[in-house]
N, C-alpha and C positions, 0 to 999 in steps of 0.2 A: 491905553497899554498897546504897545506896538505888536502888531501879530508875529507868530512865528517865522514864519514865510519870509513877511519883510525883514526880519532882522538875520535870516537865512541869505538874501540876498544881497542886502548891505554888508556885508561882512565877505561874500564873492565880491562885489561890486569892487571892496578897497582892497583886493589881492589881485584881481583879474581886471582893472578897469583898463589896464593900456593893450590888452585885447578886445577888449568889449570895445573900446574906443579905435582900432587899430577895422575889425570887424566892418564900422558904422562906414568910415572912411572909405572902405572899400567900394563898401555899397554905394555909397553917393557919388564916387566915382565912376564907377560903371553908369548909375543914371546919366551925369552927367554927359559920359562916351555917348549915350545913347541917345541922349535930347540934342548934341550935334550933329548928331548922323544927318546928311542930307535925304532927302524923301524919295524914296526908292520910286522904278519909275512906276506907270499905270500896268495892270494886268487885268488881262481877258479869260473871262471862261467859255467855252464853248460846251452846252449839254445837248446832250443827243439820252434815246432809251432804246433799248434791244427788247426784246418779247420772246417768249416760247413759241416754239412753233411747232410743226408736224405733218408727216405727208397729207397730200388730201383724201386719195383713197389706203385704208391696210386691210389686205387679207391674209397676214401672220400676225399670229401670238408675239414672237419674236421680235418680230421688228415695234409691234408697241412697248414690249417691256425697253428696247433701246430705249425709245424715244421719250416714256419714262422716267428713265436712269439720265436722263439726258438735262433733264429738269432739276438735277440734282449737285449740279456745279456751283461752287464757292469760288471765294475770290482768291483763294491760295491755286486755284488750277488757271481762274480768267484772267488771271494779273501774275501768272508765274515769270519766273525772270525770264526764262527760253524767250516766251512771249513777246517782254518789254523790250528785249536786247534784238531780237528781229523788228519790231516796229522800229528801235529805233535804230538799227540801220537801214531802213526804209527811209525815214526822215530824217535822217541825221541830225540825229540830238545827240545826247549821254544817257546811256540805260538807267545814270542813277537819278537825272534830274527828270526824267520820265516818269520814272517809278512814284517817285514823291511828288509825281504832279498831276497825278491818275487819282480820281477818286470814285468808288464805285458802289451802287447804294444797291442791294438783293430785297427780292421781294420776300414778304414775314409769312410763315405761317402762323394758320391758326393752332393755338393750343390744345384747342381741345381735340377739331377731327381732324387735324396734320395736315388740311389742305394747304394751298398758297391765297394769301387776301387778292394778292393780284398774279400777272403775270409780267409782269412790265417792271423790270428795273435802270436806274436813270446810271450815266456816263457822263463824267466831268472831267475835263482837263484844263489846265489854267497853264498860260502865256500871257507876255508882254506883246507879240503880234497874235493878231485877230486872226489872218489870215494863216497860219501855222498852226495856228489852235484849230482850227476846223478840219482840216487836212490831216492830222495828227487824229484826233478824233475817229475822221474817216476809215482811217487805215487799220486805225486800231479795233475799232466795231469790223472789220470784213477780217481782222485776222482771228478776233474769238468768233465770229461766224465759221471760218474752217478751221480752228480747234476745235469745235464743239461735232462739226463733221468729222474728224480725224477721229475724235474719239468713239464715235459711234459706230463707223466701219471699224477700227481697231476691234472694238467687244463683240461685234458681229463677226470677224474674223477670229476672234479669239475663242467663240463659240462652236463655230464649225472644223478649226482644225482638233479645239480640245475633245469634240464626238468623233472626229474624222481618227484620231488615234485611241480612243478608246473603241470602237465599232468592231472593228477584229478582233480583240481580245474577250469581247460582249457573246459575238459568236463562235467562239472557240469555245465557248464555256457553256453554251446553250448545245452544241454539236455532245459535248461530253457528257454532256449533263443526260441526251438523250441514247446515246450511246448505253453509258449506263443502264437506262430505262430497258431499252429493248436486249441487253443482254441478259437481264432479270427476268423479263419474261419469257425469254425462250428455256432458261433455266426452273422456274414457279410459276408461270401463269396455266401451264395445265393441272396444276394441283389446287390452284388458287380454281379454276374454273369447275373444277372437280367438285370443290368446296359448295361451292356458293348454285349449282344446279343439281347437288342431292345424289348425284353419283358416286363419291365417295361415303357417301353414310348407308347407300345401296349396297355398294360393297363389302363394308363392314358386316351387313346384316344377313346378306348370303355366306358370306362364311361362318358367319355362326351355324347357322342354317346346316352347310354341307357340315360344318365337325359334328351336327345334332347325330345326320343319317349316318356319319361313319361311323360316330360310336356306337347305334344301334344295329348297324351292322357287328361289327366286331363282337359287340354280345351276343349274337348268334349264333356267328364263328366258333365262340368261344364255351357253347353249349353245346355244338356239335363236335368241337372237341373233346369234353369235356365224357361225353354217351360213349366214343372211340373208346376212349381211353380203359371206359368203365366194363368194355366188353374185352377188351384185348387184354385187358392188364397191363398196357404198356403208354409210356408219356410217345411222346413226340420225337424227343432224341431217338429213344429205343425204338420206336415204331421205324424210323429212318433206318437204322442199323439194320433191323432185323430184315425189312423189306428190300435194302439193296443187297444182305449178303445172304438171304434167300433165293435172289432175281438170277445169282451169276453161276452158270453150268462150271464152271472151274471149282468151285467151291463144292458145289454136290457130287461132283465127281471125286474129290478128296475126302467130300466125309464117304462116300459111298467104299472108296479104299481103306479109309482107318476103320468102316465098319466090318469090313472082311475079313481085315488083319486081328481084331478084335474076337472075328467068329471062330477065327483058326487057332487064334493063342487061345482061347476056351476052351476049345476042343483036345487040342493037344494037350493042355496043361495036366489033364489025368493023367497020360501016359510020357510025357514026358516030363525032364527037371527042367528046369530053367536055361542052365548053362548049355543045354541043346543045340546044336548048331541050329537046327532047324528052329528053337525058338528064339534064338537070339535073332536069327535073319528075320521072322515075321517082328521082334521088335524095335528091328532097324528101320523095317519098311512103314511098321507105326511110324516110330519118331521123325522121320521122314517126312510121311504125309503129313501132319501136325504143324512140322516147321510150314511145308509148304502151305499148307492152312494157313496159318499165320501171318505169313507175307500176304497171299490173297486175300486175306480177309481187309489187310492194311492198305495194298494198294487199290481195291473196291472202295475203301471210304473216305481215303485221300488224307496228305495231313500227316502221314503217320501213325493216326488213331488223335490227333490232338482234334482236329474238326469236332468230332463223332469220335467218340473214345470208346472203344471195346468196352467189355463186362464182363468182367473175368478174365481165364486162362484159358485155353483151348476147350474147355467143356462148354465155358461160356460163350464160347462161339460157336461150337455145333447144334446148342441152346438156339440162340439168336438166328441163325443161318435155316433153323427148320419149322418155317411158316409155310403153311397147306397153300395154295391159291385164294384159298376166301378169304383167311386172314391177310394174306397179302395186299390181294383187294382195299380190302378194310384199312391198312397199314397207310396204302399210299397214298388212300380218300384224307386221311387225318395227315398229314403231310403237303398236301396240297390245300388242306383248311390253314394250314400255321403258319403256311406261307402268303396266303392272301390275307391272313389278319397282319404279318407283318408291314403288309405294303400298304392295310391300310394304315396301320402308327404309324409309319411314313408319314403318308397322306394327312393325314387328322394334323402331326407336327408342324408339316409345312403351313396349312391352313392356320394354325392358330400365329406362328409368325407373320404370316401377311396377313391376319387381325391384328396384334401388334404393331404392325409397321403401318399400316395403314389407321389405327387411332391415333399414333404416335405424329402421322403426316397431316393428320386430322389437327392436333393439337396446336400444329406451328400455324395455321391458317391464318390465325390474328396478326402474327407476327410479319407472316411474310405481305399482310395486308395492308398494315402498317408502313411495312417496308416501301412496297408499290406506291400508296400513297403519296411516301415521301418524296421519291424518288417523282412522280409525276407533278408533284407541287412543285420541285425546285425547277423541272422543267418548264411548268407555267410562269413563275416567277422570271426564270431566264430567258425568257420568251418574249413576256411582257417588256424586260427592260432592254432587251433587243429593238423589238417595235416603236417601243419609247425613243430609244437614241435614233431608230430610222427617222421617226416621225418628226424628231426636234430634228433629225439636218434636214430633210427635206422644207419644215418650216424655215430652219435657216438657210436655206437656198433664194427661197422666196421673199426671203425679207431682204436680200441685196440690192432688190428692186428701190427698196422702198424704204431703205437707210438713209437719211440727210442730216442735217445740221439741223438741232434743235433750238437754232436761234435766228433770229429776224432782227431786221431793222423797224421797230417802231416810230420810230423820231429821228429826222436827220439833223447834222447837228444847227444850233446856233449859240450867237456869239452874245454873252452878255458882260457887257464893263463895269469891273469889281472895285470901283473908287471909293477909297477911303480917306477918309476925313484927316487933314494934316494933323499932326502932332504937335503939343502945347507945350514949351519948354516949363514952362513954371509948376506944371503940373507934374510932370515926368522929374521934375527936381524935386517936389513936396513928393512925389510916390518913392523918389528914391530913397529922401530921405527919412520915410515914415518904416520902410524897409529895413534900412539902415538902423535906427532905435530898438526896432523890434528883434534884431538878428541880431545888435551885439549887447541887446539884454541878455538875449536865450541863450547868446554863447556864453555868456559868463557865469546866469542860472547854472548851464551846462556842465562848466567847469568846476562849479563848488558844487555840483551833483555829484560829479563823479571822484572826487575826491574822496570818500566814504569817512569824511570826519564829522563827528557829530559839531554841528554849529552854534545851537543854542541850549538853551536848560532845556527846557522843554522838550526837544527831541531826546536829552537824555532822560528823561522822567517818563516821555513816552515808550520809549524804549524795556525801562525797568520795570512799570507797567506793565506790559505786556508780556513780561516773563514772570508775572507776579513777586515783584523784588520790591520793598521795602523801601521809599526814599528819606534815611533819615535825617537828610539835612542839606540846606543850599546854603554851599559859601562865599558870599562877594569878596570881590579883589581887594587885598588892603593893600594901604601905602606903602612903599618900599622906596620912601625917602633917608638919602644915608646909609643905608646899607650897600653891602659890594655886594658881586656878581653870586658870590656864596653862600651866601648868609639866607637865613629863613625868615620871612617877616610872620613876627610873634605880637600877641597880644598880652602884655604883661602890667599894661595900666588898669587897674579893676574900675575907670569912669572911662573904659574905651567902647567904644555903640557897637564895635566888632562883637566885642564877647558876650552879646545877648546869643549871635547866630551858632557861637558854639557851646553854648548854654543848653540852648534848644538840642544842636546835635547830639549834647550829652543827655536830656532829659529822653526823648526820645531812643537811645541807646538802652538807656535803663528801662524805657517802661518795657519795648521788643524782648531783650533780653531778661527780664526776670530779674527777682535779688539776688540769684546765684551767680551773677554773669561778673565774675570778677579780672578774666584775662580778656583783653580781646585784641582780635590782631587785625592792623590796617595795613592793606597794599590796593595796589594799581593794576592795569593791563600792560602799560607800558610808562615811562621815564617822562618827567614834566607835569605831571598829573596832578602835584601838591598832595601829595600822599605826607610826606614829613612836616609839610605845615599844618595841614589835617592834623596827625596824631600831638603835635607840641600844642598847640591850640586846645585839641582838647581835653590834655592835659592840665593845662592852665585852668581852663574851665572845673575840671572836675576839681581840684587844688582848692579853688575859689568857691567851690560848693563847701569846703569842708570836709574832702576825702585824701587821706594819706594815699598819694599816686605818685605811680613811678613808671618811668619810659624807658624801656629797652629798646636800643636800637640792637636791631639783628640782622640789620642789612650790613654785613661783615664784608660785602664787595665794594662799597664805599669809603670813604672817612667821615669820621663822625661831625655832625653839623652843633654839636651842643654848644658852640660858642655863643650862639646866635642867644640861647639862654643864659650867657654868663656863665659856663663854667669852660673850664680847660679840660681837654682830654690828656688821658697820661702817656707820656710818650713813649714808653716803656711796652703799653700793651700788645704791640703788633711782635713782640720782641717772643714772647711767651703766650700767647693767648687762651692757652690751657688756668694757667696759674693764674693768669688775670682775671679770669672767670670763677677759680675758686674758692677766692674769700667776697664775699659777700658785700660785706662792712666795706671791704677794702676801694672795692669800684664802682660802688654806687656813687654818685654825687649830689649832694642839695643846690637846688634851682636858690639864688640868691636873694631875687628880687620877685619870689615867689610861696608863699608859706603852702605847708603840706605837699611841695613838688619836688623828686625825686629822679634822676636819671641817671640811666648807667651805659653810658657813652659806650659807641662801637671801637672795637679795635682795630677794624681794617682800616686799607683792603688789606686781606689775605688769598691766598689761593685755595686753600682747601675750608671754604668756607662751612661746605657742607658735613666735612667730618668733625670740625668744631661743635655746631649745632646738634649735630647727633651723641656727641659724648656725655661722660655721666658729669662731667662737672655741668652742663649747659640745663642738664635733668634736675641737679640739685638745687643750682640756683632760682629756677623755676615753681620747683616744690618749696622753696624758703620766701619767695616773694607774693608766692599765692596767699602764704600765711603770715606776712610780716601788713600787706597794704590792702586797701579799699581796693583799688582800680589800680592791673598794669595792664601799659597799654604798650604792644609788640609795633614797631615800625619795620617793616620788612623792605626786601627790594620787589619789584615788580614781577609778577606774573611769567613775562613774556620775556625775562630775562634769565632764570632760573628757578629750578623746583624748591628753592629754600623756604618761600610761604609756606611749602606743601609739610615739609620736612619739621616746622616749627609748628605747624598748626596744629596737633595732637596736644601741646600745651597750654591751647587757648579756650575760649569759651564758645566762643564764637567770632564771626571773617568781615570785615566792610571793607567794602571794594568803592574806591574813591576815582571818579568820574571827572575830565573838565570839557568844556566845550573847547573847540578851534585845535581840540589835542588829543580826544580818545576816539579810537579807530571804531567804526559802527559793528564791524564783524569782529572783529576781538575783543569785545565788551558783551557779545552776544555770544560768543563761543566759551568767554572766561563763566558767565554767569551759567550759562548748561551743563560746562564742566562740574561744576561747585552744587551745582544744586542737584543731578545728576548722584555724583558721588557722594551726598549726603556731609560733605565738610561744614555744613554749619553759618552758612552765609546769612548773617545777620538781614544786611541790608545794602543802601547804595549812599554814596555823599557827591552831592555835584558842586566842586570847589569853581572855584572862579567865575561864580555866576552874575550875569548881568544884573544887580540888586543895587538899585541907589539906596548909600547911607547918609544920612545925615548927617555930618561932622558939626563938634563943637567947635568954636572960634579960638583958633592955636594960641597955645603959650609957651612962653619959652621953653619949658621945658619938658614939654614934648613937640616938636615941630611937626606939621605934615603937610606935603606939598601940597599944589593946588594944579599937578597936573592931569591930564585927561585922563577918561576910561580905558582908552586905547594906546596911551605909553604907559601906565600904570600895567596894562597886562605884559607888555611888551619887558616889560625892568624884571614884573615876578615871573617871565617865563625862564629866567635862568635862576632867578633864586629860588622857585619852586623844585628845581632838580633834586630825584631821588637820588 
């Protein structure tokens, strides 16, 4: 049995062979170009090696990290075009036959601890003169010798002006930084020092101390007040009063006159009445002195009386006003106590605020500790990376000494002769032509790859397979001798070998489908597919089993193919197709030269196929055919041509989607089959019509002829009689 593959190939082969062969030509041509070619002339390589290298003595950091970094060139820096295009205008070459004549080998490191295996990498240039090859070599080894200098002062200069511009900005910030600091502590560092040597908690602790003595004073005070008061009968205010407007001769001269005026109006008031002149005048000269009392006594204690308020009316003042000397005494002692107890509440007041202010200054101590701290780290910090950048330019000062080219001449060059072996015409003609076979197989492999049409059964079985689809039946190509371009080639002899295979497709339909499976509807993905000789086929077949079958065509974008069965379609029906649908009886037709076969020829084409098939005459006929026959079998149009499968298919039992090779697309056979089984319509299974199956034919009689033409005109005749 011929694999699939090869019959994959064979089948490109006879579509694609005068590219495959067009391909081969080419190729053996080019050998051929190439086995004339006369022998290019001799060429010379000249190899030389460069080394790492490094000053002899370093006393910078600097200058070894260069000479480090220096170690670290690839051949996109030592082979760069600036490079090639100065060497070779030194030598007058071409930059580009230079470039691609350079070859440059780096030494490996190790994988594990990153060293290098060596130091020594090799230079090769190849020429047809020897003498140009070494010179070229030459020139080019001393020009990456001062790129590898360039580069190294370049980074050493790159170094010293990148700190040379950051170095001011380093100290400007170190300057501020300390700035800061020292205006902090001219502000906190006496309280901070206050803190931290116990004089502040000394402080606190004498003031408690003195508010202890003041109050214990004050209570003294305030008992010796207290005794005053309890002999005098008089507070503090009053003691004030009495003792200053006792103190004043103006006052005692006033009462010593309202005491006289007093003496005389008593005196007289026996012998005289009131309205007296004489005692009206003595009590003028009273209310007189009284008022002037009154002012005196006011202007004595200041204020108006609000300081030190009076007590009373003018009695209460000659009251107040007539303290002996000892009570006065007494008066002014308890006046001078009430005023040193207030100076000490003063005192004791002020003391307990700078205890408060001073716990309160106590408290921030952390903070402002904190602060300091801070404030003196970022000055170290700032400090540090001042001396740092000093430290690195002054090392980079020093390493200018000591910057060179991190490459040497290890190896100067020489010249070795790259003779190669002439070339063997017969050889270079078998390679071209083994080329040639090989490239215009693959291009024609190629071309039936990509063509995305399934080629053999097999791929279509693989295919269905894999989508878990059903295959219920392979159809080989029958004879289509004698028939025209339109015609369907049928199986209508019951001693034809054909109608075992759709024997089978029918048995296998039944067993899938169950005994209920009495509609079933066959279509395509696309046109050519043998979809109508499918469904007439296995019509015949079911006929021959002994089942009352009838074939609807409902591909109504067509014309009817029923001739191919012996009957006429009516010419009438495209005329009305409503009405032609409606009687039953009237459009069915009997298969002639087939017992229990039935069909009812399409009317189209029409255009409005789909409002046909949706109508109720299309619904009754359906319901009247389900319950008149064994098996109807729906021939629809294609898939890929309109929705009317879809629109029909509610009337069927289930869907076979008929397959052939050299003609069903791989992705719309894989897209129709997801759709359908997706949406649960019922897809029975798959039929692979035109399949490469040799039959056996029995030895022709006249009256049935069948050619005796090939596999491959026989597909070629049913690819137009298979049209849906």
């Amino acid at each position: 049995m011929t694999p699939p593959i090869v019959k994959r190939y064979l089948i490109a082969f006879d579509k694609y062979k005068w590219i495959g062969l067009a391909s081969f030509a080419l190729v053996v041509a080019g050998s051929t170009f190439v086995a004339v070619q006369p022998e290019p002339p001799a060429t010379y390589i000249a190899d030389s090696a460069l080394t790492y290298t490094g000053p002899p003595v370093s006393f910078s950091a600097t200058g070894s990290e260069i000479q480090q970094q220096g170690k670290e060139l690839n051949e996109q820096v030592l082979l760069s075009d600036s490079l090639i295009e100065a060497v070779a205008e030194k030598v007058n070459i071409k930059p580009k036959k230079l470039g691609t004549s350079v070859a440059l080998t780096l030494p490996k490191k190790n994988p594990r601890t990153g060293e290098y295996e060596s130091t020594i990498f090799d230079l090769r240039y190849k020429d047809t003169d020897p003498k140009r090859a070494t010179e070229v070599l030459e020139v080019l080894m001393q020009a990456m010798i001062q790129l590898s200098g360039e580069i190294n002062t370049g980074r050493l200069k790159a170094i010293i002006q990148k700190i040379e511009e950051r170095l001011p900005q380093a100290k400007r910030e170190l300057q501020i930084a300390e700035a800061r600091l020292e205006k902090y502590d001219r502000v906190e560092r006496t309280a901070i020092l206050a803190a931290e040597n116990g004089s502040l908690l000394n402080g606190v602790t004498a003031s408690q101390n003195l508010q202890r003595q003041i109050q214990l004073t004050i209570a003294g005070i305030d008992g010796q007040i207290r005794s005053l008061e309890g002999k005098l009968g008089l507070n503090v205010g009053q003691a004030y009063v009495s003792s200053a407007l006792s103190a004043d001769p103006i006052i005692a001269t006033l009462r010593s006159r309202i005491y006289q005026a007093e003496s005389q109006i008593a005196l007289l008031r026996k012998d005289l009445r009131p309205e007296h002149p004489n005692m009206v005048q003595l009590q003028r000269e009273k209310q007189a002195a009284e008022e002037l009392l009154q002012q005196r006594a006011n202007e004595v204690l200041g204020g108006a009386g609000i300081a030190s308020p009076l007590r009373g009316d003018i009695a209460g003042i000659r009251t107040q006003s007539s303290l002996d000397p000892a009570r006065q005494e007494l008066a002014n002692q308890m006046v001078t106590l009430q005023t040193q107890r207030e100076t000490l509440q003063q005192q004791l007041a002020q003391e307990i605020q700078q205890e408060a202010r001073l716990r309160q200054e106590y408290s921030l101590i952390p903070n402002k500790q904190l602060e300091r701290s801070r404030l003196e780290q970022e000055v170290a910090l700032k400090k540090a990376v001042y001396d740092q950048m000093q430290t690195k330019l002054t090392d980079s000062k020093t390493a200018e000494a000591e910057t060179i080219s991190s490459l040497s001449i290890a190896r100067l060059p020489t010249v070795i002769n790259d003779a190669k072996p002439p070339k063997s015409v017969p050889i270079t003609l078998g390679v071209g032509g083994f080329l040639g076979l090989v490239i215009g197989g693959g291009v024609i492999f190629l071309l039936g790859s990509l063509e995305g049409i399934f080629k053999t059964r097999e791929d279509i079985r693989e295919s269905l397979k894999q989508r878990e689809v059903a295959v219920l039946g392979e159809l080989p190509l029958m004879p289509v001798d004698g028939l025209n371009q339109e015609a369907v080639p049928v199986v209508l002899s019951p001693d034809s070998p054909y109608l075992e295979f759709y024997e089978k497709f029918r048995s296998n339909l039944r067993r899938i489908g169950g005994k209920n499976l009495k509609v079933v509807l066959i279509t395509s993905t696309s046109s050519q597919e043998g979809k109508t000789a499918s469904a007439y086929n296995l019509g015949i077949a079911s006929a021959r089993a002994g089942k009352r079958t009838l074939i609807i065509e409902t591909d109504l974008r067509s014309p009817s193919r029923c001739e191919s069965l012996g009957v006429t379609p009516d010419p009438d029906a495209i005329l009305e197709p409503l009405r032609y649908y409606a009687s039953l009886s009237e459009c069915i037709r009997l298969v002639p030269d087939v017992e229990n076969l039935y069909i009812l020829p399409s009317c189209g084409p029409v255009r409005q196929s789909a409002a046909i098939i949706e109508s109720s005459e299309i619904r009754r006929l359906m319901e009247d055919a389900r319950e008149r026959y064994d098996l109807v079998i729906l021939d629809t149009c294609p898939l890929s041509l309109s929705n009317d499968p879809l629109l029909i298919q509610p009337y069927s039992d289930g869907m076979v989607l008929v397959a052939r090779p050299n003609y069903t697309q791989e992705n719309m056979l894989g897209e129709a089959v997801d759709q359908l089984v997706e949406s649960e319509l019922g897809l029975l299974g798959g039929v692979i019509n035109g399949a490469d199956i040799i039959v056996s034919l029995p030895e022709p009689v006249a009256e049935t002829p069948v050619s005796d033409q090939s596999a491959s005109e026989i597909e070629e005749i049913s690819a137009g009689a298979s049209k849906n």
